[in-house]
C-alpha positions in Angstrom: -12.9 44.6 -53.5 -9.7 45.5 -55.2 -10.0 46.6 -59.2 -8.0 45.1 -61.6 -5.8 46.9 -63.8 -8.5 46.1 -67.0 -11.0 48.4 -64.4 -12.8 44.3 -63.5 -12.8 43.5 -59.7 -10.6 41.4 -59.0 -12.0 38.2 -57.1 -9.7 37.5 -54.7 -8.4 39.4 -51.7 -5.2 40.0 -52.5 -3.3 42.6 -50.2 -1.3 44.5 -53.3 -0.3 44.6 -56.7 3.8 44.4 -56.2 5.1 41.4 -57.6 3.0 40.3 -60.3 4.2 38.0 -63.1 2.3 36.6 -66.0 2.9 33.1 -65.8 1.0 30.9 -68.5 -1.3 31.7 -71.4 -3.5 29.1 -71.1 -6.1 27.1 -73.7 -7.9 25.1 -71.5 -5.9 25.2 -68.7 -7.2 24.0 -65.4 -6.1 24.9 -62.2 -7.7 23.3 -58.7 -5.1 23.7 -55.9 -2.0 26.1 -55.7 0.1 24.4 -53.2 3.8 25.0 -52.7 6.0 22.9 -54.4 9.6 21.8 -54.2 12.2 24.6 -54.6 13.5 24.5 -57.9 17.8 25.0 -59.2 17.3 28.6 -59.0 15.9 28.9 -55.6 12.5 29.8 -56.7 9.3 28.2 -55.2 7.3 26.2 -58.2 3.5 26.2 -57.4 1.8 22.9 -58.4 -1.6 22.5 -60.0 -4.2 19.6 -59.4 -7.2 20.0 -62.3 -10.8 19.9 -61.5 -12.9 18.2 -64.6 -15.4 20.2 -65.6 -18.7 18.6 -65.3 -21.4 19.1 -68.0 -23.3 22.2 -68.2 -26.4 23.6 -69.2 -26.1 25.9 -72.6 -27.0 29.3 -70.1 -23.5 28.4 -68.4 -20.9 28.3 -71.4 -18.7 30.9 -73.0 -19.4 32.3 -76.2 -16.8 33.7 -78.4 -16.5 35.1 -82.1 -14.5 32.0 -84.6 -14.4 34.3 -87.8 -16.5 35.5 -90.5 -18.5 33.4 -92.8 -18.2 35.3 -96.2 -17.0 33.7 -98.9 -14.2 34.8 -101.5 -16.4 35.6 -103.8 -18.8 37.2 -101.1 -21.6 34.5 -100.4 -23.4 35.3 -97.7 -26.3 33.9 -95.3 -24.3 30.8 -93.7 -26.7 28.0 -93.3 -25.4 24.2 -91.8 -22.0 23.4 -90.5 -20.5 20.8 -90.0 -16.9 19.6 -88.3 -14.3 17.3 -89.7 -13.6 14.2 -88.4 -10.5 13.2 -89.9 -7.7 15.0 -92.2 -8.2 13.9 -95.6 -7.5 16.3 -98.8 -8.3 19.8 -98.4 -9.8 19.0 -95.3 -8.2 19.0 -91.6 -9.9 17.5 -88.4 -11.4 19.8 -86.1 -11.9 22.6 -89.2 -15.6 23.5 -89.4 -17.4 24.2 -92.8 -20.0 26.2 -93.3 -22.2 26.4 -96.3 -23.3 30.1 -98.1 -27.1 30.5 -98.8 -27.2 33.8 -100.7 -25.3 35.4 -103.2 -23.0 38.5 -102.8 -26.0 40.3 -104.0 -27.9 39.1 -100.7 -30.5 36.8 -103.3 -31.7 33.8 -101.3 -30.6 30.4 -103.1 -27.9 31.7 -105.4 -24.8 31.3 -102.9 -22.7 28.8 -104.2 -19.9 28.4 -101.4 -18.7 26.0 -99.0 -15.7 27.4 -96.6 -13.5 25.9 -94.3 -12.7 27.3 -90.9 -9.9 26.5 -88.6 -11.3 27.3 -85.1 -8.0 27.9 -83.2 -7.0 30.5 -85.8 -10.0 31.8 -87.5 -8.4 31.4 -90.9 -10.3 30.5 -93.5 -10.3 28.5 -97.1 -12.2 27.8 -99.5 -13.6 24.3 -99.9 -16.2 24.1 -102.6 -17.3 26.6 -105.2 -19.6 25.4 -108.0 -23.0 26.1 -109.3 -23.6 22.2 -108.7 -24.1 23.2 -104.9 -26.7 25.9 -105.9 -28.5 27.6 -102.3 -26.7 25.2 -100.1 -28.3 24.6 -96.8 -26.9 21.3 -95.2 -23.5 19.2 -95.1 -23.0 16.2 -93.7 -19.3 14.4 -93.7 -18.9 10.5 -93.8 -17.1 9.7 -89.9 -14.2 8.0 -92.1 -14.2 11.4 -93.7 -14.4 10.0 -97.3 -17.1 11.6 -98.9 -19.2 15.0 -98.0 -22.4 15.1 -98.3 -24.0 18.6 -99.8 -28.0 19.3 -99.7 -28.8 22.2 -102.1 -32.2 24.2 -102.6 -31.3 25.2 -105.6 -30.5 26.0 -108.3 -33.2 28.4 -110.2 -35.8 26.4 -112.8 -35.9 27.5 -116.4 -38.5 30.2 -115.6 -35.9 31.9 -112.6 -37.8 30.6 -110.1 -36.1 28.8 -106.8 -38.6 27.3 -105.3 -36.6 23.6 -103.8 -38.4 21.5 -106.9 -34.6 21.7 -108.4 -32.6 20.5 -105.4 -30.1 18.6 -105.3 -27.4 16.7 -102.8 -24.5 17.2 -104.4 -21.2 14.4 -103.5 -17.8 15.6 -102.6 -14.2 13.8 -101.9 -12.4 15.5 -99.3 -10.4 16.8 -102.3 -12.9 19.1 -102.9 -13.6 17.1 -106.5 -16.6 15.6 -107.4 -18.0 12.3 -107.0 -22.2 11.7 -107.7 -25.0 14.1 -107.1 -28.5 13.0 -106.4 -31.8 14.7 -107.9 -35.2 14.4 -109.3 -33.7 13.1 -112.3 -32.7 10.0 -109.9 -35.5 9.7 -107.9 -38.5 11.6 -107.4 -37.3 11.8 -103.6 -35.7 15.0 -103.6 -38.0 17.8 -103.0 -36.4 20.7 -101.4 -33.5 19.3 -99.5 -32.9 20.5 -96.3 -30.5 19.7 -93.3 -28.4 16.5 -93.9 -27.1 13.7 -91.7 -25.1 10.7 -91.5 -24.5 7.3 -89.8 -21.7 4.6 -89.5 -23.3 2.0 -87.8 -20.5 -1.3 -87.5 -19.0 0.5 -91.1 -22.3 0.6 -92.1 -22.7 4.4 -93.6 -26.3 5.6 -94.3 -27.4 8.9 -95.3 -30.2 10.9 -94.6 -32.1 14.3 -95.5 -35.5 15.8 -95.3 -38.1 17.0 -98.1 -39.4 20.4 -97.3 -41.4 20.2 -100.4 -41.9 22.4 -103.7 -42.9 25.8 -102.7 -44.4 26.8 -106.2 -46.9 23.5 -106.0 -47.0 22.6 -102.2 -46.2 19.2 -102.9 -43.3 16.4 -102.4 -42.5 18.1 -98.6 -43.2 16.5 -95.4 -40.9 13.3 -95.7 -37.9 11.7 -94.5 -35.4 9.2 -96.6 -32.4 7.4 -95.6 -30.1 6.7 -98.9 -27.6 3.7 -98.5 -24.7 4.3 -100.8 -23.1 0.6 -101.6 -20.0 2.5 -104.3 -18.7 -1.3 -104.8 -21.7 -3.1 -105.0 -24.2 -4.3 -107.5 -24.9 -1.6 -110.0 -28.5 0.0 -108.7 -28.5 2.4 -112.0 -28.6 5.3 -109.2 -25.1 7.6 -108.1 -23.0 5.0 -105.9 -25.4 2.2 -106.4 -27.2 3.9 -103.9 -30.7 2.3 -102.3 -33.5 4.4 -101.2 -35.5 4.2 -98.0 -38.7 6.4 -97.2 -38.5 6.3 -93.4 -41.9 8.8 -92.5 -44.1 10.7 -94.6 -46.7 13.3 -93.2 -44.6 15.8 -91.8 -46.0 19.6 -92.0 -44.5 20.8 -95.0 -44.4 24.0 -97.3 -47.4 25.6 -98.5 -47.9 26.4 -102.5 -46.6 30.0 -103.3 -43.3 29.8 -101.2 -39.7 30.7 -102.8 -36.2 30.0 -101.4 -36.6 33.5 -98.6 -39.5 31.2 -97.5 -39.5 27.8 -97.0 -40.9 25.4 -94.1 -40.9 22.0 -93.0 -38.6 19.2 -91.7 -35.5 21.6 -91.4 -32.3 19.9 -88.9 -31.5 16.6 -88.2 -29.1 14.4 -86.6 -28.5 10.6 -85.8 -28.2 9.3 -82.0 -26.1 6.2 -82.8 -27.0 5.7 -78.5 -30.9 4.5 -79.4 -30.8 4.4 -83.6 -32.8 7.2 -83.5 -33.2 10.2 -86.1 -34.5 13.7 -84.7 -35.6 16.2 -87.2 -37.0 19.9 -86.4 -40.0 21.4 -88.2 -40.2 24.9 -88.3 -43.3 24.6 -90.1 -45.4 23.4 -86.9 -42.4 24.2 -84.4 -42.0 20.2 -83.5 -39.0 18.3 -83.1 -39.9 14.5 -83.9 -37.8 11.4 -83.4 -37.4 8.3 -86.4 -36.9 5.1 -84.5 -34.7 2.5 -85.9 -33.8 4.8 -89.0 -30.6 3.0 -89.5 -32.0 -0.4 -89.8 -35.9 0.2 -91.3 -37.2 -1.1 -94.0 -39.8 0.9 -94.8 -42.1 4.0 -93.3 -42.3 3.6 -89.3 -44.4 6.8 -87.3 -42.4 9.3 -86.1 -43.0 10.5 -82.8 -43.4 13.9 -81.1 -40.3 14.9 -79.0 -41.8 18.4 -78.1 -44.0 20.6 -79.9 -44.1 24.7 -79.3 -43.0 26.0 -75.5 -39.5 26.6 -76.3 -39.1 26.0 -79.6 -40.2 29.1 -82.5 -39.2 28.2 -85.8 -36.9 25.7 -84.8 -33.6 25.2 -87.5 -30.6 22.6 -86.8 -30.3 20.5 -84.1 -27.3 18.2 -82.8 -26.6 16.4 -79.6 -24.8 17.9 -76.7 -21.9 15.5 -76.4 -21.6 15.9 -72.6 -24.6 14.9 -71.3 -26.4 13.3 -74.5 -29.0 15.9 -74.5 -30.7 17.2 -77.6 -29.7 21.0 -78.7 -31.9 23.0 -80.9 -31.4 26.7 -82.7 -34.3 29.0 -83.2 -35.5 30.8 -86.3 -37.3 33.7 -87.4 -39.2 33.5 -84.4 -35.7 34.3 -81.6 -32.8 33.7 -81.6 -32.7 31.3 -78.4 -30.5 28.1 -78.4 -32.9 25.4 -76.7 -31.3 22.8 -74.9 -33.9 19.8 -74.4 -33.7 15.8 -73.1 -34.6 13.4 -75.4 -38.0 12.8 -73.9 -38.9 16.5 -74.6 -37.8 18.3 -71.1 -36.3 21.5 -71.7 -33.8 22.3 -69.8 -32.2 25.6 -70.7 -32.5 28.0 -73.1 -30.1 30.9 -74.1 -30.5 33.9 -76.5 -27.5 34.1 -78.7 -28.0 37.3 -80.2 -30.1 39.2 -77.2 -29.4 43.0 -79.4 -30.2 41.2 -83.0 -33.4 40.6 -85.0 -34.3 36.9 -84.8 -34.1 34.5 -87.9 -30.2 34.9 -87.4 -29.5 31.4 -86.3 -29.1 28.3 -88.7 -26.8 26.1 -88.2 -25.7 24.1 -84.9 -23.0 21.0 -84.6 -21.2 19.9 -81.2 -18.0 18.1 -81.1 -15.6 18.2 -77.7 -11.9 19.3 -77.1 -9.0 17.7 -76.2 -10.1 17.8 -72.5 -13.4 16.3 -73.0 -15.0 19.4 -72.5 -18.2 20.2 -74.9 -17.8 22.8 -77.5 -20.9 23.8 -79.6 -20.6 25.9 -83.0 -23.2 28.0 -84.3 -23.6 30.4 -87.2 -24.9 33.8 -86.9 -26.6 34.8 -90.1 -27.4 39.0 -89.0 -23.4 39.1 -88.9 -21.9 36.5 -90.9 -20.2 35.3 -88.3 -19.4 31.5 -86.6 -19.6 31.2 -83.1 -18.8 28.9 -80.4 -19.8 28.0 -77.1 -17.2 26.3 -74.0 -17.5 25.4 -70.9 -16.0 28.2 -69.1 -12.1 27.5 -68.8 -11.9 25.9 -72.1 -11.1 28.7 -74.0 -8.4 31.6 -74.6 -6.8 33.2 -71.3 -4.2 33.3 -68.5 -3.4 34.0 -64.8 -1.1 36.2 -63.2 0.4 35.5 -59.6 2.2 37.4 -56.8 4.6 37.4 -54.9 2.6 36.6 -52.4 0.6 34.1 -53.8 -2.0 36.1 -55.1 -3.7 35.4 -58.4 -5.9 37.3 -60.8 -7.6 35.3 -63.9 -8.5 36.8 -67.6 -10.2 36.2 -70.4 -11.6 32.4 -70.3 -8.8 31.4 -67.1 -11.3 30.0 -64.6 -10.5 31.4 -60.8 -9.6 28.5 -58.3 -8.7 30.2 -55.7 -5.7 32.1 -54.1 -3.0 31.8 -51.4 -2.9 35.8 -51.4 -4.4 35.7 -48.0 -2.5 33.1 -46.5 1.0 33.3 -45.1 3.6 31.2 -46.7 7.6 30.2 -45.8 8.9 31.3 -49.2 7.0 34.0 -51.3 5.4 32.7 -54.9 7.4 33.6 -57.8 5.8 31.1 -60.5 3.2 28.9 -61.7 3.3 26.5 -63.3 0.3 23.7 -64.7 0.1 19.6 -64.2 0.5 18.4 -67.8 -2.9 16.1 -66.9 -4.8 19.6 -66.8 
């Protein structure tokens, strides 16, 4: 095999290097067929492309590539939850992801106090909250309408400097970045260290929900689920947004008495499947993944039931839903650092390391959206190197091709390789490429 100029092998057999053009940097740009086209003003031969859909794939299969770092301005570290934006609103632009800052500059567990806002495409970054109010953040949810942002919080530290989740709080944005309500034990006693978030819009219905891991000085008020149903025009409830409360399981394994913000364990991740009104929350405290049925309409506590329990899962930490193929996907704690991907009736079907050279207990936070293609892309956070991540279907991402005269071509970077023409002999030689606008 021939070796590209980069020193790769090239994967075609392509007779010699004379000739070559670059002819497209490419995001997501498919090619299928090169086939001769009509002969253009100039004389030159324009090669069509045909697109091949890219079916879904298993996590082992897609591309992962570096976003941008997750440190704050004011040096927060430790990123915990993301989330993506649905809609432009504010500060706020659809498709950005934010990420929420655990730790302090200092590295201190439970004193971050930053939410950023990442562009993708770019890598640039902004800041979208800063305020003690969102004290250890460690989930974010965002209304589909994109009209409010939802903010769990550990913290902040009790009156004797102890941050141990009895003080949390979830913490209610406008996509402004200003203010609206924030939820605590001074509410209701339902708010016991907060953990992942999630929302619903069910028929313009919007529920909220979020886990208890508990009080890790006493060992109680973990183990539970609630749904919150915010009603902002409604009859006055006396609670932030005339908001209604809803236990929807209790029982869950839960953190032990003597644990502190470094330390925590119980329901962890969660997300809504508006396919089967179903809730799925992780627990790295017994390594389960469990699923709430009928957690948008419930009235009151209903048994959760067991998705899948150890095998793949070690410390499992957010979870979302691969939007390709409806399957459940799952991030690993302090146990690995694999990325699970798992059916919703608990068959694993692929798992992944995502930081193979890094100590585990790097990996947080987890949220799926797709491109413009339709193609799945997956974000994750890296907490060893303060880093977002995300994961494409090969082809998706960042690359280009470059073609011969004689019809040759080589791929880089994320260009997926169709095929060549190098071999074959042809009336006029290639000069061009050029992609179908459906690719």
């Amino acid at each position: 095999m021939p070796t590209r100029p980069d020193g790769a092998t090239a994967r075609w057999g392509h007779r010699g290097w004379a000739g070559l053009l670059v002819v497209a940097s490419a995001v997501g740009l498919a090619v299928g067929l090169l086939a001769v086209g009509p002969v253009a003003a100039s004389g030159a031969t324009v090669a069509k492309t045909v697109s091949t859909p890219h079916p879904p794939t298993a996590v082992g299969s897609l591309v992962d590539r570096t976003v941008a770092s997750t440190v704050a301005p004011n040096g927060d570290t430790n990123p915990y939850d993301l989330a993506v934006v649905p809609a432009t609103a504010g500060l706020l632009v659809a498709g950005d992801i934010l990420v929420a800052d655990f730790n302090n500059a200092a590295g201190t567990s439970g004193l971050g106090t930053s939410v950023v806002e990442i562009d993708p495409a770019t890598g640039a970054s902004n800041l979208f909250v800063q305020a003690p109010a969102i004290a250890g953040p460690v989930g974010i949810a965002i209304n589909p309408v994109n009209d409010l942002v939802w903010i769990g919080t550990y913290g902040p530290a009790t009156a004797g400097g102890v941050i141990d989740g009895s003080t949390s709080t979830v913490a209610v944005y406008k996509p402004t970045g200003a203010p609206v309500a924030s939820f605590s034990a001074a509410n209701s006693p339902t708010f016991s260290g907060v953990w992942g978030q999630a929302v619903s819009d069910v028929g313009g219905h919007v529920a909220f929900y979020w886990p208890n891991a508990g009080n890790g000085t006493t060992g109680t008020g973990g183990g539970s689920v609630y749904r919150l149903n915010p009603d902002p025009t409604g009859s006055p409830t006396g609670q932030p947004l005339n908001s209604t409360y809803t236990e929807l399981t209790s029982g869950l394994a839960a953190t032990p008495a003597g644990s502190t913000a470094a330390a925590p364990v119980g329901p962890r991740g969660m997300v809504f499947d508006a396919a089967n009104d179903t809730l799925y929350v992780t627990n790295d405290a017994d390594n389960r993944i469990v699923a709430i049925p009928n957690a948008d309409t419930a009235t009151g506590p209903v048994a959760a039931t067991v998705v899948l329990s150890g095998g793949a899962l070690d410390t499992p930490q957010q979870i979302t839903i691969d939007p390709a193929n409806g399957n459940l996907l799952v991030v690993n704690g302090a146990g690995n650092n694999d990325l699970v991907e798992l059916t919703t009736s608990g068959r694993v079907v692929a798992t992944r390391d995502l930081a193979p050279s890094q100590p585990p207990g790097g990996l947080f936070g987890l949220t799926a959206t797709t491109d413009a293609n339709g193609n799945p892309v997956i974000y994750y956070d890296n907490a060893n190197t303060n880093t977002l991540h995300e994961l494409t279907v090969p082809g998706a991402g960042k690359g280009y091709w470059l073609v011969a005269a004689d019809g040759g071509i080589f791929s880089y970077g994320d260009a997926t390789f169709y095929g060549s023409t190098g071999g074959m002999h042809l009336n006029k030689p290639i000069v061009g490429m050029a992609a179908d606008r459906a690719a």
